[in-house]
C-alpha positions, 0 to 999 in steps of 0.5 A: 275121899271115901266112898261110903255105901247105903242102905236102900233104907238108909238113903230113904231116911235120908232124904227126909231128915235132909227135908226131901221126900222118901219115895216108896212104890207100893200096892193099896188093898182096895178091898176083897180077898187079899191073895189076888192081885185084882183087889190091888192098885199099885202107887206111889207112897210119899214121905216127908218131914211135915206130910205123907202122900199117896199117889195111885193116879186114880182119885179114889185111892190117893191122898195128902195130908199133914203129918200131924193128921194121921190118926194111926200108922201101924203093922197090920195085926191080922190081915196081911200081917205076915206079909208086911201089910201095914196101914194108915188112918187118916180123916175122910171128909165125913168127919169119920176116917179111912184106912188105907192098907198097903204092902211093898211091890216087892215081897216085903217082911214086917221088918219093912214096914215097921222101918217104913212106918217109923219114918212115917211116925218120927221123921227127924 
């Protein structure tokens, strides 16, 4: 037998190509100054081969939706961007979109992300 040791990162993609869930504990930006930690709710991101989820347990600052319903999934270019703050862009129900803003409860690099949102974008 032979043990073989993962990654965090390894186990995370994983369980998605195994059609599980990858389960990342994040912080949304729910607006303002994004140095204090008041303008942030923490949840939970949830990734799988066909959806995305996020879970902060407050109505506002959630969502479901269809992998096939994203409209962008990108590093953050200037807020945040140094951080490893990243964004997804789904639909709203006005027929406009909303954009949510997060970043790792952990100091997190760009690197992060960019492994995070490439699980999000191509799952297999």
């Amino acid at each position: 037998m032979r043990l073989v040791r993962e990654t965090g990162a390894q186990s995370l993609a994983k369980a998605v190509q195994l059609g599980g869930w990858a389960v990342v504990r994040v912080r949304h930006h729910d607006g303002g100054d994004v140095s204090l930690a008041a303008n942030y709710c923490e949840g939970n991101l949830s990734i799988s081969r066909n959806d995305l989820k996020f879970d902060s347990g407050l109505r506002n600052d959630s969502f479901s939706v269809s992998r096939g319903d994203i409209l962008e999934a990108e590093v953050n270019k200037f807020i945040g961007a140094v951080a490893g703050m990243f964004h997804i862009k789904i639909p709203a129900a006005n027929g406009k979109s909303h954009t949510f803003n997060f970043i790792g409860t952990l100091p997190q690099s760009a690197e992060e992300a960019k492994f995070l949102l490439g699980l999000i974008r191509n799952p297999m």
